[in-house]
Biopython code that builds the backbone (N, CA, C, O; Angstrom):
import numpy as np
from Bio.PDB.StructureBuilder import StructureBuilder

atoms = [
    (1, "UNK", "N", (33.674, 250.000, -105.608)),
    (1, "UNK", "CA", (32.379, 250.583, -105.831)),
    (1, "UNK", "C", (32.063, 250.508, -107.323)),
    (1, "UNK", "O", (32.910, 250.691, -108.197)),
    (2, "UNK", "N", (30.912, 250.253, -107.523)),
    (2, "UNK", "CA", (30.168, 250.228, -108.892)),
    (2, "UNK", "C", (30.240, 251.558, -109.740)),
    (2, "UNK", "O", (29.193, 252.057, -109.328)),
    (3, "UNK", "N", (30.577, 252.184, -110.345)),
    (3, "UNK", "CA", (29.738, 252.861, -110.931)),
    (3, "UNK", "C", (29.026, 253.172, -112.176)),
    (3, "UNK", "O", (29.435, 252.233, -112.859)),
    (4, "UNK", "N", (28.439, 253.673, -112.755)),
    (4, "UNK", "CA", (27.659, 253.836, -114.255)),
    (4, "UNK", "C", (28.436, 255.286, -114.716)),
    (4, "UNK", "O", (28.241, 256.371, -114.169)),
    (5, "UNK", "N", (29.322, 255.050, -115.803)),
    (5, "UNK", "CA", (30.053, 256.512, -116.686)),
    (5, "UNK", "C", (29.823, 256.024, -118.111)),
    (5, "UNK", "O", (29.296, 255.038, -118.627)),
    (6, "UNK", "N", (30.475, 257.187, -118.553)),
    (6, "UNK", "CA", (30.709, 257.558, -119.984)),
    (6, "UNK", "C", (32.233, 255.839, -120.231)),
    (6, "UNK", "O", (32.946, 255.284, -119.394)),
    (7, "UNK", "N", (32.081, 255.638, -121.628)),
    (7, "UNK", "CA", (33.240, 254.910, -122.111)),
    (7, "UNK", "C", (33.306, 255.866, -123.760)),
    (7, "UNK", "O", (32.255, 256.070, -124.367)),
    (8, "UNK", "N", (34.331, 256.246, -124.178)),
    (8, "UNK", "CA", (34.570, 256.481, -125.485)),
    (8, "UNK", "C", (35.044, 255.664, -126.500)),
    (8, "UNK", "O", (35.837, 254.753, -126.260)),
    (9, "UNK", "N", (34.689, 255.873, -127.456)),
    (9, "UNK", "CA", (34.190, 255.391, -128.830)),
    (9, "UNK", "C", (34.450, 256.251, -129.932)),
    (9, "UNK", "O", (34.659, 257.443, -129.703)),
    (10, "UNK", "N", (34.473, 255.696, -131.422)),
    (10, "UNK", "CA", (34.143, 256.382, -132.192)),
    (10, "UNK", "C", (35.463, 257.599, -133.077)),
    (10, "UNK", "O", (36.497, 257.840, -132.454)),
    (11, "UNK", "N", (35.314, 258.042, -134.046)),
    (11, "UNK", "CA", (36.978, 258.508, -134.662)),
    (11, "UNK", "C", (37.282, 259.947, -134.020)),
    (11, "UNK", "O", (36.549, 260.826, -133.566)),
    (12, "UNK", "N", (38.601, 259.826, -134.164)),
    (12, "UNK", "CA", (38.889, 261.675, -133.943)),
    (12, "UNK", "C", (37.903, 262.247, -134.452)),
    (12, "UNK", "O", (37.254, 261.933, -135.450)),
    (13, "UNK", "N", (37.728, 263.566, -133.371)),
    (13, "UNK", "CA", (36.947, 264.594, -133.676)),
    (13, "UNK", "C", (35.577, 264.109, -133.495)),
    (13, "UNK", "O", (34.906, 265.122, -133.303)),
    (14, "UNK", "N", (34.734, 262.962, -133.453)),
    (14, "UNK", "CA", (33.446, 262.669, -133.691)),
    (14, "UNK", "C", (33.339, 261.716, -132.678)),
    (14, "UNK", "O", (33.190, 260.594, -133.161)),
    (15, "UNK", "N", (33.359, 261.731, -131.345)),
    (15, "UNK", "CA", (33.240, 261.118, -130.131)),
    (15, "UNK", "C", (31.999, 260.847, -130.029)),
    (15, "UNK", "O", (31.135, 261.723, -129.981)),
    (16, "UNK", "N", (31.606, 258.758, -129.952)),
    (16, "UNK", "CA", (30.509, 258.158, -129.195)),
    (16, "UNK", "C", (30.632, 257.962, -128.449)),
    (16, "UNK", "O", (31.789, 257.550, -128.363)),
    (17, "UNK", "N", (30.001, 257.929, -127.248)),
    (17, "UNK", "CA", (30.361, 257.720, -125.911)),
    (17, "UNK", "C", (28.877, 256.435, -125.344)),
    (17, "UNK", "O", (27.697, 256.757, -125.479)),
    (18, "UNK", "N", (29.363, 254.874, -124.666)),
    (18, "UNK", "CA", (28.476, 254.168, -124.391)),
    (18, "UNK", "C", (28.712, 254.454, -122.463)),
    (18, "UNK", "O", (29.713, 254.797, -121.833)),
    (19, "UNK", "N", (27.269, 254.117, -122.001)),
    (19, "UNK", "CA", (26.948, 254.704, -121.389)),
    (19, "UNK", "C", (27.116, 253.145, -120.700)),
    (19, "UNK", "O", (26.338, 252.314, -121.169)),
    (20, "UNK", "N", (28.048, 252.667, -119.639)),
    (20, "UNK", "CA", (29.087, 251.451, -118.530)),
    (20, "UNK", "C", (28.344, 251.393, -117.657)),
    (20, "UNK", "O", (27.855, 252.438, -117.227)),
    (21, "UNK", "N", (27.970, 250.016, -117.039)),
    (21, "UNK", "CA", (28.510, 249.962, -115.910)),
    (21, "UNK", "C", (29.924, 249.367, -115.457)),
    (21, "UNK", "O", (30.396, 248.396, -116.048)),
    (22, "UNK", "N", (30.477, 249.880, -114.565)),
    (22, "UNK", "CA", (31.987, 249.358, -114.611)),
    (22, "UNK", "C", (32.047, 249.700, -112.761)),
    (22, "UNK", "O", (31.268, 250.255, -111.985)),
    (23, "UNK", "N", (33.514, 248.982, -112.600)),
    (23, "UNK", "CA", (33.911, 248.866, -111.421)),
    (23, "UNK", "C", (35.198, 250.341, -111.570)),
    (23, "UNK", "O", (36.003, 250.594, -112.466)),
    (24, "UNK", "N", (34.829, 251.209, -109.976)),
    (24, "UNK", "CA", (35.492, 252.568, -110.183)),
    (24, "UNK", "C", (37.309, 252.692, -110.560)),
    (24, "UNK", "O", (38.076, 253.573, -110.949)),
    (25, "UNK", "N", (37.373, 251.583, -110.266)),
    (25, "UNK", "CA", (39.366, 251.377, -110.561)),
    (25, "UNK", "C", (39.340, 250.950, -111.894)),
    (25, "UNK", "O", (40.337, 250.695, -112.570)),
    (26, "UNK", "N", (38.237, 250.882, -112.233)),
    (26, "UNK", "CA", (38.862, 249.957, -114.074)),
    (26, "UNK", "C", (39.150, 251.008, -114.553)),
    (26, "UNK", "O", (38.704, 251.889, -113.819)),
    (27, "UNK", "N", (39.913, 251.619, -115.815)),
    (27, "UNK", "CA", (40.315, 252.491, -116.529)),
    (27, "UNK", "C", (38.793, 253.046, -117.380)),
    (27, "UNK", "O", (37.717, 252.452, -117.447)),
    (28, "UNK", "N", (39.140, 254.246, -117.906)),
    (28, "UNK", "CA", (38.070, 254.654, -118.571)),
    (28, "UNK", "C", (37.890, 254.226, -119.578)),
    (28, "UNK", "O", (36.890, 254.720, -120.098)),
    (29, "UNK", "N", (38.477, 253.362, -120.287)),
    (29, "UNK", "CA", (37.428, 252.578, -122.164)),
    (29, "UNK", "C", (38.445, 251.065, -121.232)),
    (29, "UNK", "O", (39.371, 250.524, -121.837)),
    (30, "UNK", "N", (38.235, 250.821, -120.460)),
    (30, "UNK", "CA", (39.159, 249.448, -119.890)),
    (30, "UNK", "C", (37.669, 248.794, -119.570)),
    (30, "UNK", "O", (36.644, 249.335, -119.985)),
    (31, "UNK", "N", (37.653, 247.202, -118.552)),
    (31, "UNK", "CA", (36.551, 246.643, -118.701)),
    (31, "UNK", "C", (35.340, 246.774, -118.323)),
    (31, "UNK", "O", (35.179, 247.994, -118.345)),
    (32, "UNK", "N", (34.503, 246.364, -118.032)),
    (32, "UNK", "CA", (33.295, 246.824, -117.555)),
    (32, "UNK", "C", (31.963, 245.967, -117.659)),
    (32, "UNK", "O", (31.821, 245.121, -118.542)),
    (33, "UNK", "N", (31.036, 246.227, -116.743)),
    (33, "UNK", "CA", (30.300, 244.769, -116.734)),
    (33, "UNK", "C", (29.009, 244.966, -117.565)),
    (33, "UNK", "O", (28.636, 243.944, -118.141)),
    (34, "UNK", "N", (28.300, 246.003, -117.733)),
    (34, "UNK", "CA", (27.241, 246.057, -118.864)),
    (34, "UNK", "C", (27.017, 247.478, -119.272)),
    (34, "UNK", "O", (27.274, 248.507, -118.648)),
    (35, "UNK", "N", (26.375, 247.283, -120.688)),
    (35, "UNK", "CA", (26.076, 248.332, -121.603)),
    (35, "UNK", "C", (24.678, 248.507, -121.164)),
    (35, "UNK", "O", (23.787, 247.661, -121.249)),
    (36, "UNK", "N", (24.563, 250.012, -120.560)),
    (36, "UNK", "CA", (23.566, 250.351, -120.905)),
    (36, "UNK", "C", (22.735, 251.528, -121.978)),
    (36, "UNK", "O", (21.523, 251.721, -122.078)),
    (37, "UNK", "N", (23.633, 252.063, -122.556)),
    (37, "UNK", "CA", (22.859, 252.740, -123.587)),
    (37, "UNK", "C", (24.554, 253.422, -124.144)),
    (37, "UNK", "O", (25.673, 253.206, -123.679)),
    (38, "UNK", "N", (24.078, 254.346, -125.384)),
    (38, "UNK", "CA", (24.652, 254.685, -126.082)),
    (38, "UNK", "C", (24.405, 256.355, -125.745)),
    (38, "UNK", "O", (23.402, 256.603, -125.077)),
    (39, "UNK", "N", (25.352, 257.628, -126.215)),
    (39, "UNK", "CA", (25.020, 259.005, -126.445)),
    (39, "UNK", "C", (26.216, 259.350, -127.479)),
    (39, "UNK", "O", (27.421, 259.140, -127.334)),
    (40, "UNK", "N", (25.450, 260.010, -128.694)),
    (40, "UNK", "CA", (26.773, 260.682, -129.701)),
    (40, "UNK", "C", (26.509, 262.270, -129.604)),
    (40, "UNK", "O", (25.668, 262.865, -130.279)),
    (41, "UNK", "N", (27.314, 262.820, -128.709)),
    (41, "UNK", "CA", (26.729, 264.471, -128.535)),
    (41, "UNK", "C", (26.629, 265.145, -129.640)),
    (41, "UNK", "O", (25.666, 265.900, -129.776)),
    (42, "UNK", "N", (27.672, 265.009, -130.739)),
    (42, "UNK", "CA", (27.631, 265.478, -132.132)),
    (42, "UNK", "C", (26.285, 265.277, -132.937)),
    (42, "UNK", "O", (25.902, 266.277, -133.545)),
    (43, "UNK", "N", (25.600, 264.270, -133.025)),
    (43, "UNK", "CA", (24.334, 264.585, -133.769)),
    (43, "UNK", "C", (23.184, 264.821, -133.116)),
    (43, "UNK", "O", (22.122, 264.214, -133.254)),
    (44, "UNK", "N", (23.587, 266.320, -131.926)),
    (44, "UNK", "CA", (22.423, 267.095, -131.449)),
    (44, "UNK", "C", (21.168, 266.588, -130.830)),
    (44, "UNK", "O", (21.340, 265.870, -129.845)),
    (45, "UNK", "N", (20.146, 266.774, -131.140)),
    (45, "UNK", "CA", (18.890, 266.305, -130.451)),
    (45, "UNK", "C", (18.105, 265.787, -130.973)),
    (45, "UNK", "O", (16.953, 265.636, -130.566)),
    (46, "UNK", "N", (18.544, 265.419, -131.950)),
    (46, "UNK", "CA", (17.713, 264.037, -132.911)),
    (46, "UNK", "C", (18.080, 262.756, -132.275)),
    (46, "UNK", "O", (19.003, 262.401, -131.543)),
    (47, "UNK", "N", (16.671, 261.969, -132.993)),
    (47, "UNK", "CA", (16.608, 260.535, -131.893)),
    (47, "UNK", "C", (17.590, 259.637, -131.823)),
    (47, "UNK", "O", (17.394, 258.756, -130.986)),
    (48, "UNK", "N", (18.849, 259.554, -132.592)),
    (48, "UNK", "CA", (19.693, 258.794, -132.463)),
    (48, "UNK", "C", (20.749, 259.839, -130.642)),
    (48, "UNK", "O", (21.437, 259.119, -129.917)),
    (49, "UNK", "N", (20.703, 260.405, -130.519)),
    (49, "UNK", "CA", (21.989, 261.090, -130.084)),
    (49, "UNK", "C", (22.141, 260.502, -128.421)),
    (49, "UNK", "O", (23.171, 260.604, -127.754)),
    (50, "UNK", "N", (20.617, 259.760, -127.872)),
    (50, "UNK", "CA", (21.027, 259.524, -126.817)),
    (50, "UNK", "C", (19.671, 257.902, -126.494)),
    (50, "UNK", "O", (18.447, 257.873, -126.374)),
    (51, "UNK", "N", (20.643, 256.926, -126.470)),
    (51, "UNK", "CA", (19.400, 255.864, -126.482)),
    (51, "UNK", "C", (20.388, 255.313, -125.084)),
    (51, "UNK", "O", (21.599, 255.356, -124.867)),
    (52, "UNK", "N", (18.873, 254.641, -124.067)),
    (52, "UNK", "CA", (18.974, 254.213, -122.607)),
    (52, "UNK", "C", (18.441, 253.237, -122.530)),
    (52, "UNK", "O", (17.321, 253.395, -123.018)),
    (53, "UNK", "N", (18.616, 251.936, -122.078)),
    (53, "UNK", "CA", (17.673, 250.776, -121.540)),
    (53, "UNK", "C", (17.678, 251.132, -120.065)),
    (53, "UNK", "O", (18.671, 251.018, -119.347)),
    (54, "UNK", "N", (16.216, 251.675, -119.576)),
    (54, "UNK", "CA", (15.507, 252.594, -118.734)),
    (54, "UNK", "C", (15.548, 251.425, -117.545)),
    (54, "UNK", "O", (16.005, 251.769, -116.455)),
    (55, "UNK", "N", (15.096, 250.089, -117.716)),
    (55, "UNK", "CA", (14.959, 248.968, -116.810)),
    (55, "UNK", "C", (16.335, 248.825, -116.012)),
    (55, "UNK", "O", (16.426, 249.247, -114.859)),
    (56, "UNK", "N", (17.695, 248.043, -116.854)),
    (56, "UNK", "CA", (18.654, 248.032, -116.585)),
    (56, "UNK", "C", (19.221, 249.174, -115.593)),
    (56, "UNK", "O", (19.807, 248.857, -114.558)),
    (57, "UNK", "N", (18.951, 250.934, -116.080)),
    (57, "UNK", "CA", (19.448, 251.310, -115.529)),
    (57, "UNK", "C", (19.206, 251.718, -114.015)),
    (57, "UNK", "O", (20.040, 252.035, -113.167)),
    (58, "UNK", "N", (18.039, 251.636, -113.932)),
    (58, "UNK", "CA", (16.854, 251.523, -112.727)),
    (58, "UNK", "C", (17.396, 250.109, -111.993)),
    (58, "UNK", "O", (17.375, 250.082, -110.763)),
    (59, "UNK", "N", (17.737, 249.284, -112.512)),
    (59, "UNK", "CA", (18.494, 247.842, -111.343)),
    (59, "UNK", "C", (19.521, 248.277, -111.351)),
    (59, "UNK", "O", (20.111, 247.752, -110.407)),
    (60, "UNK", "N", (20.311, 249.110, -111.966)),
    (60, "UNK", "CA", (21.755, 249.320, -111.364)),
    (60, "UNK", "C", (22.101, 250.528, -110.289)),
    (60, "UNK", "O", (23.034, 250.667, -109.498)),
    (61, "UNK", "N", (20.549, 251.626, -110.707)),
    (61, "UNK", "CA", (20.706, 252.546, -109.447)),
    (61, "UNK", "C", (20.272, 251.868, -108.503)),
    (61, "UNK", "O", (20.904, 252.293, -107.536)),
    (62, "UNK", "N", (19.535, 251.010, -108.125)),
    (62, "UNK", "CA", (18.408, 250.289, -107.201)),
    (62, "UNK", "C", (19.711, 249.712, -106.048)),
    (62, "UNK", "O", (19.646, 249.777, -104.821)),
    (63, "UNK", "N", (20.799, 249.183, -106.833)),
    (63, "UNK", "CA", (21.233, 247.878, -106.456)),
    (63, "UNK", "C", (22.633, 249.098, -105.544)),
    (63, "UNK", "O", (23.401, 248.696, -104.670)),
    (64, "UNK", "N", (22.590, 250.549, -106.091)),
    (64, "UNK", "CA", (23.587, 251.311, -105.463)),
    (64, "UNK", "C", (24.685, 251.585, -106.456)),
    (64, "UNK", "O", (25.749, 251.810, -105.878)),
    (65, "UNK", "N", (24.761, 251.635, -107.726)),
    (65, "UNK", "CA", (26.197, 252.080, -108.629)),
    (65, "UNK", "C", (25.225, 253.350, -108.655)),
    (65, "UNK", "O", (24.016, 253.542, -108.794)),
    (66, "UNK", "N", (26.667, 254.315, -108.398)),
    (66, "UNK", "CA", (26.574, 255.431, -108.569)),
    (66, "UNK", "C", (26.987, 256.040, -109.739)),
    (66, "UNK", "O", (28.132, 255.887, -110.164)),
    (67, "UNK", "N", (26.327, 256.581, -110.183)),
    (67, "UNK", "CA", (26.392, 257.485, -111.256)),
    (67, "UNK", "C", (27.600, 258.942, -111.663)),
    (67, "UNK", "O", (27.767, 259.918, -110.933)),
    (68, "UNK", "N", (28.374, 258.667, -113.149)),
    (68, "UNK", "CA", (29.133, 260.079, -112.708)),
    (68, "UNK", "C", (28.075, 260.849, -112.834)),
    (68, "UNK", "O", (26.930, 260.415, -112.956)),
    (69, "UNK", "N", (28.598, 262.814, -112.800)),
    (69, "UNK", "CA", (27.666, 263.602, -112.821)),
    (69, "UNK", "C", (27.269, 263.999, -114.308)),
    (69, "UNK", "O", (26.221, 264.615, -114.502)),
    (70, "UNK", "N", (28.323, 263.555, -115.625)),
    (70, "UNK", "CA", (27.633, 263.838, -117.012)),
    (70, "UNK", "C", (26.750, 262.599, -116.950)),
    (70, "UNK", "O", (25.622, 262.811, -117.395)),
    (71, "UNK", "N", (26.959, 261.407, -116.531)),
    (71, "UNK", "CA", (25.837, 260.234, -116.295)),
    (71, "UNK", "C", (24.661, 260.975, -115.810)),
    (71, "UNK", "O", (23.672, 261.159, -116.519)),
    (72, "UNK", "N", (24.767, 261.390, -114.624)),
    (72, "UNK", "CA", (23.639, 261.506, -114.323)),
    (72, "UNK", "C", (22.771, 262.618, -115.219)),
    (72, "UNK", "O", (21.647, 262.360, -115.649)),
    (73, "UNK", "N", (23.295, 263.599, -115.389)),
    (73, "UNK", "CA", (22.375, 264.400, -116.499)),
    (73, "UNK", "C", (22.148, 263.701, -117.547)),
    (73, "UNK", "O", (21.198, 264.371, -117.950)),
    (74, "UNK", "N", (22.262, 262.863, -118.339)),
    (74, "UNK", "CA", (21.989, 262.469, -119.165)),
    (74, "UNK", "C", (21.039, 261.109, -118.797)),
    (74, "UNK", "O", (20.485, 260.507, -119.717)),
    (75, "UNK", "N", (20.888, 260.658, -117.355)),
    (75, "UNK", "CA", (19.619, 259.521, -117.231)),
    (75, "UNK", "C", (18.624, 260.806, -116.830)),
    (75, "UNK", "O", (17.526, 260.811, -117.388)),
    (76, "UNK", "N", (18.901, 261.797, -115.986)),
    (76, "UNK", "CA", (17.667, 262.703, -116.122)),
    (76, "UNK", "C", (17.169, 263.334, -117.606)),
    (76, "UNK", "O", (15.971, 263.558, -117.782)),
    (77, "UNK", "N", (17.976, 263.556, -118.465)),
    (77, "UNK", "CA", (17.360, 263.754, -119.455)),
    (77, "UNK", "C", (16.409, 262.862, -120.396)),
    (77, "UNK", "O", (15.458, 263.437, -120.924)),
    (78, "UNK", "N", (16.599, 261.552, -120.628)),
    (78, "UNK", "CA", (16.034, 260.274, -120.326)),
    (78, "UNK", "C", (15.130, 260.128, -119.384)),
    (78, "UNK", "O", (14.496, 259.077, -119.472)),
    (79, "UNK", "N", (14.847, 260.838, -118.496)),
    (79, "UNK", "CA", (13.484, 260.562, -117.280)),
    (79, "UNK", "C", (13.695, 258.812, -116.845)),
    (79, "UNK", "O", (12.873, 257.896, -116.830)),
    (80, "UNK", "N", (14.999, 258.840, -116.555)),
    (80, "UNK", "CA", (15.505, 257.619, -115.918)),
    (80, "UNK", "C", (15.543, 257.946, -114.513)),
    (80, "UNK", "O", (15.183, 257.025, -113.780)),
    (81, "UNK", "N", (15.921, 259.131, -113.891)),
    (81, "UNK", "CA", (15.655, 259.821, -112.718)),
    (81, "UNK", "C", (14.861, 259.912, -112.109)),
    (81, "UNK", "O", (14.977, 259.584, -110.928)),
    (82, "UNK", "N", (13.472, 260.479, -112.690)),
    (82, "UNK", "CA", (12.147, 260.717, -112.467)),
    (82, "UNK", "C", (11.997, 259.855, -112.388)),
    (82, "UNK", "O", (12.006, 259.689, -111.168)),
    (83, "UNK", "N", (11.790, 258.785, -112.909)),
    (83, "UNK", "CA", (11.506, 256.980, -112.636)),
    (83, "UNK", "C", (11.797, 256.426, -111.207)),
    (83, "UNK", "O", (10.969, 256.006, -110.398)),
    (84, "UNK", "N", (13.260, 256.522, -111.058)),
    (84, "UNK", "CA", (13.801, 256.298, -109.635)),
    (84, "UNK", "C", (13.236, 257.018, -108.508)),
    (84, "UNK", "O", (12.765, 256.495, -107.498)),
    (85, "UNK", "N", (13.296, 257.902, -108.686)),
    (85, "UNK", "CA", (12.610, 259.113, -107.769)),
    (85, "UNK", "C", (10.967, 258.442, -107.981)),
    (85, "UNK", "O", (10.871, 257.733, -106.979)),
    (86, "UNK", "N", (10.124, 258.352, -108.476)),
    (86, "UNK", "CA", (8.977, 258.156, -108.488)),
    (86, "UNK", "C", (8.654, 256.669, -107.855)),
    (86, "UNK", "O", (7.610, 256.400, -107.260)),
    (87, "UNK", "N", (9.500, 255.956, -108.038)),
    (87, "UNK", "CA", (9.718, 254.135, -107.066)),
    (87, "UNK", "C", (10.147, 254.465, -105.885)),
    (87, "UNK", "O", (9.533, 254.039, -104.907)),
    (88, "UNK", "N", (10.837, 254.965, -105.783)),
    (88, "UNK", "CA", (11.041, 255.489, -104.616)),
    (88, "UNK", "C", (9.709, 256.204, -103.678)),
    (88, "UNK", "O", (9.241, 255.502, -102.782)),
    (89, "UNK", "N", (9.118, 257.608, -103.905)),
    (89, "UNK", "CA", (7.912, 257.604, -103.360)),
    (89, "UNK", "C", (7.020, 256.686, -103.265)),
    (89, "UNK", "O", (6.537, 256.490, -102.150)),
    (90, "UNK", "N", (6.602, 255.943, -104.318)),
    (90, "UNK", "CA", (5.667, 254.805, -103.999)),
    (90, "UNK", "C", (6.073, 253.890, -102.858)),
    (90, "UNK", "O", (5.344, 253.794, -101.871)),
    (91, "UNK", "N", (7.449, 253.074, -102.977)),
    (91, "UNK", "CA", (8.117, 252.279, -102.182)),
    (91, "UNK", "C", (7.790, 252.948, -100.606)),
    (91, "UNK", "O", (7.414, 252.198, -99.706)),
    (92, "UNK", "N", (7.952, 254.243, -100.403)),
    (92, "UNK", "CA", (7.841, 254.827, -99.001)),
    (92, "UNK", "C", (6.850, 254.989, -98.746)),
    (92, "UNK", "O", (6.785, 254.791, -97.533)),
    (93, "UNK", "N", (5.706, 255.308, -99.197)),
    (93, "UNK", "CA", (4.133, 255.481, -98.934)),
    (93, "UNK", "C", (3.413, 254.362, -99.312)),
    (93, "UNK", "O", (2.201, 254.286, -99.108)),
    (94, "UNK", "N", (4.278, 253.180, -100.034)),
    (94, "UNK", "CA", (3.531, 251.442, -99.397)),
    (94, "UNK", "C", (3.687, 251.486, -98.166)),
    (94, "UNK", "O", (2.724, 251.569, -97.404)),
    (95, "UNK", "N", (5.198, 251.426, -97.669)),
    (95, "UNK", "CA", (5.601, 250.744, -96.715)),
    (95, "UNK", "C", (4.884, 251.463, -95.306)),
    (95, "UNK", "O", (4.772, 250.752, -94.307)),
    (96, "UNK", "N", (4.353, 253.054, -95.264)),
    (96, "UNK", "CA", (4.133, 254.151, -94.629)),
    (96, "UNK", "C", (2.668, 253.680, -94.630)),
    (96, "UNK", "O", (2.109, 254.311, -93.732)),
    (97, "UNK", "N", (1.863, 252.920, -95.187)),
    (97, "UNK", "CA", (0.719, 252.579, -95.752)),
    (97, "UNK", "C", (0.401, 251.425, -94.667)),
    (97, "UNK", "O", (1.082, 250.441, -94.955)),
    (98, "UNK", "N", (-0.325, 251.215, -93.619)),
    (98, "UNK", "CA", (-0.994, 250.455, -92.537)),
    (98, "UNK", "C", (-2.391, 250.141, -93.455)),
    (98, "UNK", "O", (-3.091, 251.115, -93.728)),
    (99, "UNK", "N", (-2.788, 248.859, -93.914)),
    (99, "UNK", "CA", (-4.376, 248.998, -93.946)),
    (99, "UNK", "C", (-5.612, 247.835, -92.460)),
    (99, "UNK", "O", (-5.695, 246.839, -91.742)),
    (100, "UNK", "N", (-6.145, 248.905, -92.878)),
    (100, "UNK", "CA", (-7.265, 248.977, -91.660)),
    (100, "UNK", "C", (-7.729, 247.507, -91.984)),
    (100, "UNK", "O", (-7.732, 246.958, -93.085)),
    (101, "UNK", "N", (-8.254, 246.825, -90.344)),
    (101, "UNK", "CA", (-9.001, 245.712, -90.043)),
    (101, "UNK", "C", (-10.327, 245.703, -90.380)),
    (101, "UNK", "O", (-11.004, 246.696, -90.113)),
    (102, "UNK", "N", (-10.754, 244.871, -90.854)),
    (102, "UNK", "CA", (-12.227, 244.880, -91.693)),
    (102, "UNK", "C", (-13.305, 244.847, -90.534)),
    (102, "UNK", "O", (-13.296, 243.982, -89.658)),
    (103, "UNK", "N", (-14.349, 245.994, -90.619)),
    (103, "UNK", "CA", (-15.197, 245.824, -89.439)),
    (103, "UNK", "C", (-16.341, 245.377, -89.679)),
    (103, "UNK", "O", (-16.952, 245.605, -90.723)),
    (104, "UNK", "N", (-16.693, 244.795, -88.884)),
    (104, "UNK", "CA", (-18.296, 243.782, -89.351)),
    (104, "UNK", "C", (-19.454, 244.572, -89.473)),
    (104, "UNK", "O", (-19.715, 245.506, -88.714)),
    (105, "UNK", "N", (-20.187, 244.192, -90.467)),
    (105, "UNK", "CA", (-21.228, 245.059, -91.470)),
    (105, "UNK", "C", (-22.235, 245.511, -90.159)),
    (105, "UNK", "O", (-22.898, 246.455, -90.591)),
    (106, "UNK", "N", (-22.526, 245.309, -89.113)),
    (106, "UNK", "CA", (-23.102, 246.009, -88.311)),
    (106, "UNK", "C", (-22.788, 246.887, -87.661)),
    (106, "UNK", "O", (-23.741, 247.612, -87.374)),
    (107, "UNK", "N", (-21.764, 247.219, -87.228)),
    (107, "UNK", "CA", (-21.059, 248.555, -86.752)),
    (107, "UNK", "C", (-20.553, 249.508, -87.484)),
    (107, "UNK", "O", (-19.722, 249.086, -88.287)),
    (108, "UNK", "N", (-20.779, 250.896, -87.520)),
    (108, "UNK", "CA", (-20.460, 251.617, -88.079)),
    (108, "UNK", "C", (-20.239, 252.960, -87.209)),
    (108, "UNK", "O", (-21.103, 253.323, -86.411)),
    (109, "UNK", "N", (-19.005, 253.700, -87.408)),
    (109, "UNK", "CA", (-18.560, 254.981, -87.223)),
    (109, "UNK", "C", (-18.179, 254.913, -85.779)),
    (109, "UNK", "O", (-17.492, 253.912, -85.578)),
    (110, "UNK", "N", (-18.352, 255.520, -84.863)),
    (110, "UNK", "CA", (-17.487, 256.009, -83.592)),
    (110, "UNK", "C", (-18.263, 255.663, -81.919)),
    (110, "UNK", "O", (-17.606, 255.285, -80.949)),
    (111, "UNK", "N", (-19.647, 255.881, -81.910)),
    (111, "UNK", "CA", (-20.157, 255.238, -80.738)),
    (111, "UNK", "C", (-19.954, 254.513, -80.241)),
    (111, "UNK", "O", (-19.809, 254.887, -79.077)),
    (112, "UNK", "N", (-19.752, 253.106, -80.373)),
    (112, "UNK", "CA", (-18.832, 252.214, -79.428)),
    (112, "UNK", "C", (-17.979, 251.759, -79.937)),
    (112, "UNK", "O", (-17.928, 251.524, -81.144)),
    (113, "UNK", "N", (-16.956, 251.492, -78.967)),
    (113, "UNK", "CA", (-15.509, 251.200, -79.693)),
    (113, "UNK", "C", (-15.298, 250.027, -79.375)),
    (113, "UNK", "O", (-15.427, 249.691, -78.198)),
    (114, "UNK", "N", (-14.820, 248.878, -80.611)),
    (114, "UNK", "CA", (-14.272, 247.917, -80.362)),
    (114, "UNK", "C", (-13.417, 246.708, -79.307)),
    (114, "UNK", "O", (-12.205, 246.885, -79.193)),
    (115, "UNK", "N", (-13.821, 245.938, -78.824)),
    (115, "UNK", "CA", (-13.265, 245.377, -77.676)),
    (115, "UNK", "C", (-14.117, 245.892, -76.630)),
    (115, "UNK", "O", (-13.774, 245.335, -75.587)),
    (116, "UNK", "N", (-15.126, 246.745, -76.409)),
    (116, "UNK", "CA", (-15.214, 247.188, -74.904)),
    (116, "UNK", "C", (-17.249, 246.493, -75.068)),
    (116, "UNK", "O", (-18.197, 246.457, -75.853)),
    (117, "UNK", "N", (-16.799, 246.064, -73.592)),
    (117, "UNK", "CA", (-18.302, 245.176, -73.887)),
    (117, "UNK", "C", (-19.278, 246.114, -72.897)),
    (117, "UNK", "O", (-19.037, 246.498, -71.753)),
    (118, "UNK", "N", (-20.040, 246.266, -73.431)),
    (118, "UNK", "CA", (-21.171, 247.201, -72.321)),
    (118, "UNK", "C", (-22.549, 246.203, -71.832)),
    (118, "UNK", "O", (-23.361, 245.539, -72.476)),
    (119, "UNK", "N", (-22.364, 246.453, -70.470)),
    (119, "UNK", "CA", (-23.019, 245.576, -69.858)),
    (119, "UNK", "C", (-24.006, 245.554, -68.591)),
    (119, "UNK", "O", (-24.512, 244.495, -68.220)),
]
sb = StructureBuilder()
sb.init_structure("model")
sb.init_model(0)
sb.init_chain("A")
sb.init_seg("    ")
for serial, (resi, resn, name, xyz) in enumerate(atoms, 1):
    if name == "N":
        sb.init_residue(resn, " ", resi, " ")
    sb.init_atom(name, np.array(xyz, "f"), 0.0, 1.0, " ", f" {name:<3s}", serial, name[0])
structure = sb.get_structure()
């Protein structure tokens, strides 16, 4: 199984952590198949502390790698979640979405119904 975690980085005491996709038996800083973003929890909530390529990670939930659970708080904090979740509704209310047969400019509304010939 796929999944998207944390990999560590960075010196004692001052942990970067890049944000994997990797296969679930590989070791935790062992190999892994793409980078998708970076988080350094140490420099707080300034704009460096958590950067995401939002696309990537959206084809890797799409495709089924599961996410750990500090992963996942941290693509919801990112509104990488909301994204998925929001393709998702659309995707179900296309597909839920029938559109109507075009009716010819002379008929209109409910009095006679289509196919039935009056005679």
């Amino acid at each position: 199984m796929v999944r998207i975690r944390l990999r560590r980085g960075g010196r004692k005491k001052a942990p970067v952590y890049r944000i994997v996709v990797a296969d679930s038996q590989s070791p935790r800083d062992g190999k892994f198949i793409e980078i998708l973003g970076q988080y350094a929890p140490r420099q707080g909530q300034g704009q460096g502390a958590l950067s995401v390529d939002a696309e990537r990670a959206l084809y890797w939930l799409e495709v089924g790698a599961q996410p750990s659970d500090t992963v996942r708080s941290l693509l919801r904090k990112a509104g990488v979640m909301k994204q998925k979740h929001e393709r998702m509704v659309a995707r179900r209310n296309n597909a839920a979405a029938v559109p109507l047969a075009e009716r010819p400019a002379g008929t209109e509304g409910g009095a006679g119904a289509e196919g039935v010939v009056e005679g």
